[in-house]
C-alpha positions as CSV (number, residue, x, y, z in Angstrom):
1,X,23.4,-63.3,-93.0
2,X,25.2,-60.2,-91.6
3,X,25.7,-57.1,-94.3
4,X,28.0,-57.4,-97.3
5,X,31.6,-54.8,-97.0
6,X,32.5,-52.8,-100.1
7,X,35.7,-52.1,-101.3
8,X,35.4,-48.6,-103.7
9,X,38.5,-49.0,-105.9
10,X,39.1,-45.2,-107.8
11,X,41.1,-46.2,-111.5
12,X,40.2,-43.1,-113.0
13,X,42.8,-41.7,-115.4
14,X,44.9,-44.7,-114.2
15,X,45.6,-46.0,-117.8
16,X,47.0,-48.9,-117.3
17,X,47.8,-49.1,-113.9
18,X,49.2,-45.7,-112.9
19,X,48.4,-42.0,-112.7
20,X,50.2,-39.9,-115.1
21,X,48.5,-36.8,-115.4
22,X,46.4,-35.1,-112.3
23,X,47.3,-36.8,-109.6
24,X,46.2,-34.4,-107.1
25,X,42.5,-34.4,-108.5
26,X,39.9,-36.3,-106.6
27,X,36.7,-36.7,-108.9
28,X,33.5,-37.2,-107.1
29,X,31.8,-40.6,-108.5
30,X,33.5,-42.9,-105.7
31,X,32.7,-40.7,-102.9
32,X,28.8,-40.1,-104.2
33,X,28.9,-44.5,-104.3
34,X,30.3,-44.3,-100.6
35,X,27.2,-42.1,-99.8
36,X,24.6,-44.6,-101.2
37,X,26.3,-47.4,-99.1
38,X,26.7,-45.5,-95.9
39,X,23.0,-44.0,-96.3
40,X,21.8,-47.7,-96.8
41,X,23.8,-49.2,-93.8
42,X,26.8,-50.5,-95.8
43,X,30.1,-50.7,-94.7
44,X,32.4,-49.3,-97.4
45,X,36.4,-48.2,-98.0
46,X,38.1,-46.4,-100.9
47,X,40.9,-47.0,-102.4
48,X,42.8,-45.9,-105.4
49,X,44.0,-48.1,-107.8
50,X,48.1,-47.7,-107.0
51,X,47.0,-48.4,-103.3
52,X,45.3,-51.7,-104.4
53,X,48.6,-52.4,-106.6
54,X,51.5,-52.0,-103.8
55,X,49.1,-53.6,-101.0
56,X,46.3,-56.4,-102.9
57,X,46.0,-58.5,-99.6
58,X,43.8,-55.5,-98.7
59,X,41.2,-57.1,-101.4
60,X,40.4,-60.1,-98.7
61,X,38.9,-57.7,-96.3
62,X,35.8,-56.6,-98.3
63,X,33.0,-58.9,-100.2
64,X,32.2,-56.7,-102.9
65,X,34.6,-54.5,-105.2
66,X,33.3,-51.6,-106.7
67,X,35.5,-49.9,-109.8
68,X,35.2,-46.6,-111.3
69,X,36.9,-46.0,-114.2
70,X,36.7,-44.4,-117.4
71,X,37.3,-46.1,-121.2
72,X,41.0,-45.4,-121.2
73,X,41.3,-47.1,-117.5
74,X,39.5,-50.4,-119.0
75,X,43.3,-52.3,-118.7
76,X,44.1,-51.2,-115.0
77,X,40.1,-52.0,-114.4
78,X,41.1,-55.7,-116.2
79,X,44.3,-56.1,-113.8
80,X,42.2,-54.8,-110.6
81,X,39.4,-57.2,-110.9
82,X,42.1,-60.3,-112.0
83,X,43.8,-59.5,-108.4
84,X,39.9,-59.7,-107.1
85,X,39.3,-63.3,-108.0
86,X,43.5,-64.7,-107.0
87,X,42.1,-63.5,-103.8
88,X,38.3,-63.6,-103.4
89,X,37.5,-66.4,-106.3
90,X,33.8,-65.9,-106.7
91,X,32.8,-63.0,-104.9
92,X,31.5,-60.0,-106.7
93,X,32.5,-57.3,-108.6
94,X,30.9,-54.5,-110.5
95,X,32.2,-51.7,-112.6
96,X,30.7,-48.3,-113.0
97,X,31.9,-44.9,-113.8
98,X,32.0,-43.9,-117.8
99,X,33.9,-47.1,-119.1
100,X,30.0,-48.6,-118.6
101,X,28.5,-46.9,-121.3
102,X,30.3,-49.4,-123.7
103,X,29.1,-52.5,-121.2
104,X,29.5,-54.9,-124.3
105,X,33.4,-54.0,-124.6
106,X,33.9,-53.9,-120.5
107,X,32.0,-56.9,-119.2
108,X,34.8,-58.6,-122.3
109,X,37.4,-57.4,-121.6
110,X,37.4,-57.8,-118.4
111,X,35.9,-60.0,-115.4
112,X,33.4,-58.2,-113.6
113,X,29.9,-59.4,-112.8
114,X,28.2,-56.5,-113.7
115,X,28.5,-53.0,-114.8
116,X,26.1,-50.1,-113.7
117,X,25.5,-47.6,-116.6
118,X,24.6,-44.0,-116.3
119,X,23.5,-42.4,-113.2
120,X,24.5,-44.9,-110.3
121,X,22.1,-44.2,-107.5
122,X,18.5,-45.8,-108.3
123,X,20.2,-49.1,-109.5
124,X,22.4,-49.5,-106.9
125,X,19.4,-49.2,-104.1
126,X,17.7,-52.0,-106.1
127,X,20.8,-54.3,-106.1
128,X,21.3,-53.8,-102.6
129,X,17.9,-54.7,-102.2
130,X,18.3,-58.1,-103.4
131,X,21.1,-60.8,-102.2
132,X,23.7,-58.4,-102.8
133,X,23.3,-57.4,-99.7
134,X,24.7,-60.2,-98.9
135,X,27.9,-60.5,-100.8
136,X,25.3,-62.9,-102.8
137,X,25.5,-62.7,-106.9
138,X,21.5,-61.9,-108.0
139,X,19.6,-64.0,-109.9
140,X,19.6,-63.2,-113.9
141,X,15.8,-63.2,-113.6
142,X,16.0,-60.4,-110.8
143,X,19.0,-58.2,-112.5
144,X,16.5,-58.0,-116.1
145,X,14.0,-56.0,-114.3
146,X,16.6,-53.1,-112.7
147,X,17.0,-50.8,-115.4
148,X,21.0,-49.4,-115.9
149,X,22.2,-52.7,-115.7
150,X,24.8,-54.6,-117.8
151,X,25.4,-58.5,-117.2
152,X,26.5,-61.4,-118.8
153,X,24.6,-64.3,-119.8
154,X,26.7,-67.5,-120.6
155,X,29.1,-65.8,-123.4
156,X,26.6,-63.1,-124.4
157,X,26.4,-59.8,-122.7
158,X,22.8,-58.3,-121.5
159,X,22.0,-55.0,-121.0
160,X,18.6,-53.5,-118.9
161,X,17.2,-50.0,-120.7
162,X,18.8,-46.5,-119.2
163,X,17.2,-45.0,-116.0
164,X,15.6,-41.7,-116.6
165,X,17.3,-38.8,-115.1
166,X,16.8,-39.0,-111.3
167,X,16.0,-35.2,-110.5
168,X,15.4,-35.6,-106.7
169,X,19.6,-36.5,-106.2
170,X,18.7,-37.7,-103.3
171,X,21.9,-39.4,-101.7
172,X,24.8,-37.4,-100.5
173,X,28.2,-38.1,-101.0
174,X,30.4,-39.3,-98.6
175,X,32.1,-36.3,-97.3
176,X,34.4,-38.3,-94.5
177,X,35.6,-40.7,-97.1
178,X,37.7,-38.1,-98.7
179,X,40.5,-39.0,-96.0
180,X,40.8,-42.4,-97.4
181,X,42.7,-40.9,-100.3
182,X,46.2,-40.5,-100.1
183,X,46.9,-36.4,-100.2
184,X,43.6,-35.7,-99.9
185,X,45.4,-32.3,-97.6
186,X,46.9,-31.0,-101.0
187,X,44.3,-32.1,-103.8
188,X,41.9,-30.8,-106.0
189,X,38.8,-32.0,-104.5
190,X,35.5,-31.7,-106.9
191,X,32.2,-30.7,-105.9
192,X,29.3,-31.8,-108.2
193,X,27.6,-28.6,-108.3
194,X,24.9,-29.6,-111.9
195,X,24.3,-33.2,-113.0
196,X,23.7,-33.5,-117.0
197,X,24.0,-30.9,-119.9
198,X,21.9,-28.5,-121.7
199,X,23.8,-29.4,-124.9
200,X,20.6,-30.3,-126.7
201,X,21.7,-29.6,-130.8
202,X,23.6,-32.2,-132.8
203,X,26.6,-32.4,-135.1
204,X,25.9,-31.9,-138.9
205,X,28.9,-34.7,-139.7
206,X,27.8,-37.8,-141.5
207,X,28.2,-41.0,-138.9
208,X,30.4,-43.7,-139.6
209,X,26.9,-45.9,-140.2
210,X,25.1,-43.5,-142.4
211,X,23.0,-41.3,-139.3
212,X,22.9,-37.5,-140.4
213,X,21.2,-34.4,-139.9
214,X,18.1,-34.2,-141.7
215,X,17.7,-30.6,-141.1
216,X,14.5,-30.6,-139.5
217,X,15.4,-27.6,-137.0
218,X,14.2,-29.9,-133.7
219,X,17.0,-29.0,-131.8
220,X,17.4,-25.5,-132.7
221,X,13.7,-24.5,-132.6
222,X,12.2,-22.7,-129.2
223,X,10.0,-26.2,-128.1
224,X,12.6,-27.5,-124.9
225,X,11.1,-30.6,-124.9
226,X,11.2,-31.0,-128.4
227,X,14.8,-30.6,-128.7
228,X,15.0,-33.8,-126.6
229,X,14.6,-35.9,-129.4
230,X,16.1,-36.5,-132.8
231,X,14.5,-38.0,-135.9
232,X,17.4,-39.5,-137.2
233,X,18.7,-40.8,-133.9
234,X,21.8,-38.6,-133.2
235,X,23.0,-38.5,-129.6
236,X,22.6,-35.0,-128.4
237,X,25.6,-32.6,-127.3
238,X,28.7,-32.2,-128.6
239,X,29.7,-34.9,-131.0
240,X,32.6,-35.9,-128.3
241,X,30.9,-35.9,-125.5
242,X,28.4,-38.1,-123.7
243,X,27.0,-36.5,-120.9
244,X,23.7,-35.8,-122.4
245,X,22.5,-39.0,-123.2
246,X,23.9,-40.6,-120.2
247,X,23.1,-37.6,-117.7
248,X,20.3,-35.8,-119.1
249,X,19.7,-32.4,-119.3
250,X,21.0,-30.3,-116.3
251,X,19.5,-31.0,-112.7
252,X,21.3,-28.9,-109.6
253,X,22.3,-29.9,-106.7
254,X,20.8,-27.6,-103.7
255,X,22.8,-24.7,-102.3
256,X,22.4,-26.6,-98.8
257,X,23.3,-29.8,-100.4
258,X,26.4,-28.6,-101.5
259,X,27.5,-26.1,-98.8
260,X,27.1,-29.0,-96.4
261,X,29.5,-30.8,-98.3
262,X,31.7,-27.7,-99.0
263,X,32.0,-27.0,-95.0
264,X,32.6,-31.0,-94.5
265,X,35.8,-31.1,-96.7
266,X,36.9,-27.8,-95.4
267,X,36.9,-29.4,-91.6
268,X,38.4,-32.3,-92.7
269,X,41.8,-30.2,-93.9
270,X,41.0,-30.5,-97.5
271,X,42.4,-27.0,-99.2
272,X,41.3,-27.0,-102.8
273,X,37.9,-27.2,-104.0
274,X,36.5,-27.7,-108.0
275,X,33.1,-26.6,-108.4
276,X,32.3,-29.0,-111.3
277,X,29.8,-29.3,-113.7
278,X,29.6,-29.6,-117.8
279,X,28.5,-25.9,-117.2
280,X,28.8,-24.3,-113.9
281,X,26.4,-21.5,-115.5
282,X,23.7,-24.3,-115.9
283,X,23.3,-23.7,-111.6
284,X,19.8,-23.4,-111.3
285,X,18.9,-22.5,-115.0
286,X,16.3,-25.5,-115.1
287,X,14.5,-23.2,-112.6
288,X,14.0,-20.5,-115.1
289,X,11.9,-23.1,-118.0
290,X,10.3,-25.5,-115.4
291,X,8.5,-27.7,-115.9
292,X,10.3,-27.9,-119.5
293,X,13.7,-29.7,-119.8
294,X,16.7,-27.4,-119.9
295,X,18.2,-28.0,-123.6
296,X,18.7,-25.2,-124.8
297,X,22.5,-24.4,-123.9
298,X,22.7,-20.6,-124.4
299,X,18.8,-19.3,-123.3
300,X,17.8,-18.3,-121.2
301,X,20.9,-16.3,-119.4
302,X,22.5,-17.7,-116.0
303,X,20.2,-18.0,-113.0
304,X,22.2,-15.2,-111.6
305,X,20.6,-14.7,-108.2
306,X,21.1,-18.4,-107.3
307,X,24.7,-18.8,-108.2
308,X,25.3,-15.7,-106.7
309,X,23.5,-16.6,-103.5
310,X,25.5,-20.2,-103.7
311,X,29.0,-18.4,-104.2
312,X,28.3,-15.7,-101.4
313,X,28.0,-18.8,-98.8
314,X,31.2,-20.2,-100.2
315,X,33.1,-17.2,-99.8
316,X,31.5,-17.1,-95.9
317,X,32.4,-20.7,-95.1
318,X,36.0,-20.2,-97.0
319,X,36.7,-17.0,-94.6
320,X,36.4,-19.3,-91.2
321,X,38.7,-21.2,-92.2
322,X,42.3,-20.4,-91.0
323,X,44.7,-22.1,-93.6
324,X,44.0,-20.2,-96.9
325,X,41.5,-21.9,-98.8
326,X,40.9,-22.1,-103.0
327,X,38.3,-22.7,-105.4
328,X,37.8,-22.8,-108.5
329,X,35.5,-23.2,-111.6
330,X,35.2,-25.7,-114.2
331,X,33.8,-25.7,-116.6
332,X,31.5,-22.8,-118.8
333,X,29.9,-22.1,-121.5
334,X,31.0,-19.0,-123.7
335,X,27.6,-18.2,-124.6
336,X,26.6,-17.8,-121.2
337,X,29.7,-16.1,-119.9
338,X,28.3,-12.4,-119.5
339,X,29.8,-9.7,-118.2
340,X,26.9,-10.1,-115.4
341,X,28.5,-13.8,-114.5
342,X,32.0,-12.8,-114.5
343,X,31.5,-10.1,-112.2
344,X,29.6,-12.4,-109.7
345,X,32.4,-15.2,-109.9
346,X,35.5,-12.5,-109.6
347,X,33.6,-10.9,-106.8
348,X,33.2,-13.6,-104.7
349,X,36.3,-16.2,-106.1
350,X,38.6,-13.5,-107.3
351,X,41.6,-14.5,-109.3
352,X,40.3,-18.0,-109.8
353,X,40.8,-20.2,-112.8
354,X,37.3,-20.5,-115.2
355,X,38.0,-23.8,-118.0
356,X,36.5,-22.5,-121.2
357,X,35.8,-24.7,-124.1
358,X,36.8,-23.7,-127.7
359,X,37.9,-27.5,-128.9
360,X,38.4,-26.0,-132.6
361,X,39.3,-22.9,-134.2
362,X,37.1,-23.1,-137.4
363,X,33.7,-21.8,-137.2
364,X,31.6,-24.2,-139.5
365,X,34.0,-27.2,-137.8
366,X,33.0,-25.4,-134.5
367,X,28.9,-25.8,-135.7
368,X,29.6,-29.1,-137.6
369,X,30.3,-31.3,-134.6
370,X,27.4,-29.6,-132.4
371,X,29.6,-26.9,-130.3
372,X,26.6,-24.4,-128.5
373,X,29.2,-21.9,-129.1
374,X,31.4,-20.3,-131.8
375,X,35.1,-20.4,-131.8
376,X,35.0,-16.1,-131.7
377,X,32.3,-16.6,-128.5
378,X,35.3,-18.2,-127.1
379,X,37.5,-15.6,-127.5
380,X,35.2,-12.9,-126.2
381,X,34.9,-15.6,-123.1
382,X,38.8,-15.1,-122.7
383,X,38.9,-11.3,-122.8
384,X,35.9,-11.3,-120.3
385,X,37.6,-13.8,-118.0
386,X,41.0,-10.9,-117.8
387,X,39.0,-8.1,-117.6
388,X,37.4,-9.4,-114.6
389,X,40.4,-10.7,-113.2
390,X,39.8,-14.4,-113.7
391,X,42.2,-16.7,-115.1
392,X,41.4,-18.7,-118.6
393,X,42.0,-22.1,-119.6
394,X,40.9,-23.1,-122.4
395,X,40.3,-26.6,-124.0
396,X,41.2,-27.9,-127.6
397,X,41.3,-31.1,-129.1
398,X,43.3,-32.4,-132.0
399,X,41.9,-35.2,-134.3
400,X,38.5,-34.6,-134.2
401,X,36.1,-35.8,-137.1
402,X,36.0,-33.2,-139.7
403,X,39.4,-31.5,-139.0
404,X,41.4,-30.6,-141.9
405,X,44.2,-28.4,-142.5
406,X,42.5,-25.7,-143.0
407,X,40.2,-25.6,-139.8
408,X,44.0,-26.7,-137.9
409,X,45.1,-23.2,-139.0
410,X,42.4,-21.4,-138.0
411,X,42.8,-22.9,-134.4
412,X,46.2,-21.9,-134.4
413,X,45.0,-18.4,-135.5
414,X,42.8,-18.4,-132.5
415,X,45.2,-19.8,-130.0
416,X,47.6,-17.0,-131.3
417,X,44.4,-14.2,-130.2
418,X,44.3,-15.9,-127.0
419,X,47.7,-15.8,-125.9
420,X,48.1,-12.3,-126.5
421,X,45.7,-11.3,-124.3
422,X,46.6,-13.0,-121.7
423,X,45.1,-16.7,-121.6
424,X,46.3,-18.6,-118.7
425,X,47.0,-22.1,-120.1
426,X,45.9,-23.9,-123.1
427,X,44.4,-27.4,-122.4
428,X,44.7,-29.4,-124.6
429,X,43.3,-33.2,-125.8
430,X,44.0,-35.8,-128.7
431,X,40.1,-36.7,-130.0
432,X,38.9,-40.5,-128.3
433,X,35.3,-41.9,-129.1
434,X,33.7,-42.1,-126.3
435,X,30.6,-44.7,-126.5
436,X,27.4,-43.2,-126.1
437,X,28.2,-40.0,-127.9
438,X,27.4,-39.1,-131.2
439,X,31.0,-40.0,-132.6
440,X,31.1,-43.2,-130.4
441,X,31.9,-45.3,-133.5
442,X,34.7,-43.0,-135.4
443,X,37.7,-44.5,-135.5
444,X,40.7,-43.1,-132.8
445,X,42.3,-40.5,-134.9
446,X,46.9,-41.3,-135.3
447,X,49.3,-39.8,-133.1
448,X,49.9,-36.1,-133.3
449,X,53.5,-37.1,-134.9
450,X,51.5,-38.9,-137.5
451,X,49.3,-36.3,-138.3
452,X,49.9,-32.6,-140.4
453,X,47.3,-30.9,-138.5
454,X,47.0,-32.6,-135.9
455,X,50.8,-32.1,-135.2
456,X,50.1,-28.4,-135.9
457,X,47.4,-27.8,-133.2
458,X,49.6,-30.0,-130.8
459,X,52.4,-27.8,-131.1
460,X,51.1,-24.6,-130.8
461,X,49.5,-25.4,-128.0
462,X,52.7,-26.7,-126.7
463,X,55.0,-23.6,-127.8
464,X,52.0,-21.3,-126.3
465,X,52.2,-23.2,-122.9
466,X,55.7,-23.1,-122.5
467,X,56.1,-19.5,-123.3
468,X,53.4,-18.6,-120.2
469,X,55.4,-20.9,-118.5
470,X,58.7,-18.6,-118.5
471,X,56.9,-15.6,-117.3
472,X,56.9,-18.1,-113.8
473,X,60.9,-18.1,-113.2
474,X,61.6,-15.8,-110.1
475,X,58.2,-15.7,-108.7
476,X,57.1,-16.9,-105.2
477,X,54.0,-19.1,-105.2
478,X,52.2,-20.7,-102.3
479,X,52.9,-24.6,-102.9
480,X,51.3,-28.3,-101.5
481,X,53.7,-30.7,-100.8
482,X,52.4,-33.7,-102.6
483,X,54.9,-37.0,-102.7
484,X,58.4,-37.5,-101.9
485,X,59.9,-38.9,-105.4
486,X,63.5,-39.3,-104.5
487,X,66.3,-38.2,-102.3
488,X,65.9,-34.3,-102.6
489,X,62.9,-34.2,-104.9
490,X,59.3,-33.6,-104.1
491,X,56.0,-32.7,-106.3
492,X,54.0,-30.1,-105.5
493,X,51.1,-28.3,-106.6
494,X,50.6,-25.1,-106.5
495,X,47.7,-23.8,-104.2
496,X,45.6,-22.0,-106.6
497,X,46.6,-23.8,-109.3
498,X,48.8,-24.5,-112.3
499,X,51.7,-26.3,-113.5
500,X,52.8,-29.1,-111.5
501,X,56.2,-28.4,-109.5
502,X,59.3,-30.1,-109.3
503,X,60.3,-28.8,-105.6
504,X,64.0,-28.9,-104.9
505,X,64.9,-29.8,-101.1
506,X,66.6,-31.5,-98.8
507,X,63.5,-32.2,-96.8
508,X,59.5,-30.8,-97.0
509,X,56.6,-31.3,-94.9
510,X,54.2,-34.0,-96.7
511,X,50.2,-32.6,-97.1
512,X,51.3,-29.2,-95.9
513,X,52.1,-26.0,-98.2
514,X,55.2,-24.1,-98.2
515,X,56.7,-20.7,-99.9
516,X,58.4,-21.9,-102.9
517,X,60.4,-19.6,-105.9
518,X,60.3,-20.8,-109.3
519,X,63.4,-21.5,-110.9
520,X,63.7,-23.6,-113.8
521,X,61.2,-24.3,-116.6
522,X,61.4,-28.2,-117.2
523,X,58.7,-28.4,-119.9
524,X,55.4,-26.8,-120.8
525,X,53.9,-28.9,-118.0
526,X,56.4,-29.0,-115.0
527,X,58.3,-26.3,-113.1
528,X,61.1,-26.2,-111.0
529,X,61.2,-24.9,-107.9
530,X,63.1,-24.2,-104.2
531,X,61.5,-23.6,-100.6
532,X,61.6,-19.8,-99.2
C-alpha cells in the first residue's frame, strides 16, 4: 500500500471552537509534527481549527488527523474529530500537544484513537513504523510496547510509561509549512530555542490527596541529579506548571539548528519572530553542569557566550532582510536576569519585549508554590529590563492555591512598584490545573467576580493596563494588517508588539504593514487606530 497523508489540525487556544485571544501567534508543536512527517517521507498539511470549521470537506483529502491542543481546547478537539468520522468513519485520529498529559480525560471526552503524551518525536517514528504508515489502526499488542502512548482498550483507557527526554532533537521543524497558516505575513511566529525547565524545587502546599514536603532539602541541596527526584512524589517546578515532568530539564536547540530555521521564515515573508523557551536564559546552560542534569534554576549564571554568539547571528540574518524585521523574548527567569544578560539582549534586540514571571506578590506565597524566584527578584528584573532599554511584561495569576487576601494585597503592592517605573504591560491569568503538575488535582478556583482577592489582583491589573494604554493616543506605530472584520474595520497588530488594534479604514492591504496613529482607547486590551 502507498504512504498514509496527514492532516495537522492546530486547536490551540481555540476554546471551544474559536480564537479569542492571540490570533496572530503561531506556536511551534504543529510545525515540529510536520518536520517528523516530511523527514520520514510523509505527506502532510496544516490547518487551523476555524479553517477546518468554514471548509470540513477538506477532512476527506487526508487519512490521518493529527490535533494539537491544549486542556482548555479539549471541546473544539471533541467537535474536530466528530467532523473526522461524518467524513472519514474509521480512519485514524490522534491527539497530542498538552491536553495529552490528562490522556484518561481526552481519549473520553472525545473520539480519538490515540493520544501521544510528552515529547512527540520518538513515538511518532515508532507508529509510523508500524501499519500507520498506512492509514492502518496498530495492533493493541504493538501500541503497549511504544512508550508515550495513550489508547483505549474496550471502555478502559491504557497508557505506555513517559519517554525520557530525547536530548539529540533530532527532527527539524517544518519551516515551509508556516505558509499553510492564514497570516502567517503578520504573526508572531515562535522559535523553540530550549526544550524542558530547570525548575527542579517543589511547592511547600499540602496536595489535595495528602502529598507534601517532607523537608528533606533534595531539591535545594548542590547534587543536580539529586534534585531530580522527590521522596514524597511532588511533580517538580512550579506548582502550575508542567513542563518539567513532561519536558525534562532544559536541552537546547543548536545555534545552526535554529538560525536555519530563523533565515527560512525570514525568506518565506514571515516578519515577527518569538524566541521561546520556559527560560530563554536556560540557552546553553546544560553545557556549563554536563554531564549533570540542569535543575537547578538560578546556578550557575547564563551561558553568556553562547546566547550572545546565537543573538549576534540573528541580528546578521535580520539586517538582510529588507522589510523591517522583529524579535522578541519570552520568557526569563528573574534570577538569572543580570545586568550581563540584559546588556547582551538590548544590544543585539534593542527595544524588544522580555515576559518576566512574578505570578504573586507575597514572598512565602511566591516560595510556597515552588517559584525559583522571589516576588522583589521580579521587581529588580523590571528595573533591569528599563534601564537597558527593554520592554517588561510581566505575568500574574489570580486564584492560585494558597492565595489569600493578604498575599492579593501584596501583589497589588507590587504591581503598583512596577508600573511606576515603567512596566510595559501586565499579563495576566486566572489559575487552571494543568494535569501533570504538581497542582494537577486542585480544584478550578471561581470567577474573578466571585472572588475578593481574586477580583482585587484582576482589577489592578486591569486599571494598570489601561492607564499604559492612554499614554498610546496620538502616537504613530508601524502596524500588520491582519483580517478584514467588517465594512471599514480591520485588526491589526502592531509590529513590535502590543495591544491589538482596531484600524479604522475604508480599505488596507491584507498581510502587509502600514503607518497607523492611535486614536481611541477601547479597553485595556484593544486600541483604536487610523492609517497615515
Amino acid at each position: 500500500m502507498s504512504k498514509a497523508s496527514f492532516i495537522i489540525v492546530d486547536a490551540l487556544a481555540t476554546e471551544r471552537g474559536f480564537k479569542r485571544f492571540t490570533r496572530d501567534v503561531i506556536g511551534a508543536g504543529p510545525r515540529t509534527v510536520a518536520g517528523i512527517l516530511e523527514q520520514l517521507g510523509f505527506e502532510c498539511r496544516i490547518f487551523n481549527a476555524e479553517q477546518v470549521f468554514k471548509n470540513q470537506a477538506v477532512l476527506s483529502d487526508f487519512d490521518v488527523l493529527m490535533c494539537s491542543g491544549m486542556t482548555m481546547d479539549i471541546p473544539s478537539m471533541r467537535k474536530i474529530v466528530n467532523i473526522w468520522r461524518k467524513v472519514n468513519e474509521d480512519k485514524v485520529a490522534i491527539a497530542g500537544g498538552p491536553a495529552a498529559a490528562d490522556p484518561h480525560h481526552l481519549l473520553r471526552k472525545t473520539g480519538y484513537d490515540l493520544a501521544v503524551i510528552g515529547e512527540c518525536e520518538g513515538a511518532l517514528q515508532e507508529l509510523l513504523e508500524t501499519v500507520l504508515r498506512e492509514g492502518q489502526m496498530p495492533e493493541m499488542s504493538v501500541l503497549k510496547n511504544i512508550r508515550g502512548l495513550a489508547f483505549r482498550i474496550r471502555d478502559e483507557v491504557e497508557t505506555t510509561p513517559l519517554r525520557p527526554p530525547d536530548f539529540e532533537l533530532r527532527f527539524e521543524p517544518a519551516v515551509e509549512k508556516i505558509v499553510d497558516y492564514p497570516y502567517y505575513h503578520v504573526s508572531r511566529i515562535y522559535v523553540t530555542c530550549v526544550r524542558g525547565c530547570s525548575n527542579y524545587r517543589r511547592t511547600l502546599l499540602t496536595l489535595p490527596d495528602g502529598r507534601e514536603c517532607n523537608h528533606c532539602g533534595s531539591c535545594t541541596k548542590n547534587d543536580l541529579t539529586e534534585r531530580y527526584y522527590c521522596p514524597e512524589g511532588i511533580p517538580p517546578g512550579c506548582g502550575f506548571c508542567s513542563v518539567p515532568s513532561l519536558f525534562g530539564p532544559p536541552r537546547s536547540r543548536s545555534k545552526e539548528s535554529i538560525l536555519k530555521e530563523i533565515s527560512g521564515l525570514l525568506k518565506l515573508g514571515v516578519n515577527r519572530i518569538v524566541l521561546g523557551a520556559s527560560d530563554f536564559l536556560d540557552y546553553q546552560r546544560e553545557k556549563l553542569v554536563s554531564p549533570h542534569p540542569l535543575t537547578d534554576p538560578c546556578l550557575p549564571k547564563p551561558n553568556y557566550a553562547e546566547i550572545e554568539s546565537l543573538l549576534s547571528e540573528i541580528s546578521e540574518i535580520q539586517k538582510k532582510k529588507e522589510e523591517r524585521t522583529y524579535v522578541s523574548i519570552e520568557n526569563i527567569k528573574p534570577c538569572l536576569f543580570t545586568d550581563k544578560a540584559a546588556q547582551i539582549i538590548s544590544k543585539y534586540l534593542p527595544n524588544t519585549t522580555v515576559h518576566i514571571g512574578c505570578e504573586t506578590g507575597s514572598e512565602e506565597h511566591s516560595k510556597n508554590i515552588g517559584r525559583p524566584s522571589n516576588p522583589n527578584e521580579s521587581l529588580m528584573a523590571v528595573k533591569r529590563a528599563i534601564t537597558y532599554g527593554l520592554r517588561p511584561y510581566v505575568y500574574f495569576i489570580h486564584g492560585l492555591p494558597g492565595q489569600t487576601l493578604e498575599t492579593a494585597k501584596e501583589t497589588v503592592k507590587i504591581m503598583d512598584k512596577m508600573a511606576k517605573i515603567g512596566l510595559e504591560k501586565i499579563t495576566i491569568y486566572r489559575f487552571k490545573p494543568l494535569p501533570m503538575s504538581a497542582f494537577g488535582d486542585f480544584k478550578s478556583p471561581p470567577p474573578a467576580t466571585k472572588n475578593k482577592a481574586s477580583k482585587m489582583i484582576l482589577n489592578k491589573a486591569k486599571q494598570i493596563n489601561l492607564e499604559i494604554k492612554k499614554s498610546l493616543i496620538g502616537k504613530t506605530v508601524e502596524a500588520a494588517v491582519a483580517e478584514k472584520i467588517k465594512l471599514g474595520e480591520y485588526i491589526a497588530y502592531p509590529l513590535e508588539e502590543g495591544p491589538t488594534i482596531l484600524l479604522k479604514a475604508r480599505t488596507a492591504p491584507l498581510n502587509e504593514s502600514v503607518k497607523v496613529k492611535i486614536s481611541k482607547i477601547k479597553s485595556e486590551k484593544l486600541v483604536e487606530a487610523i492609517p497615515l
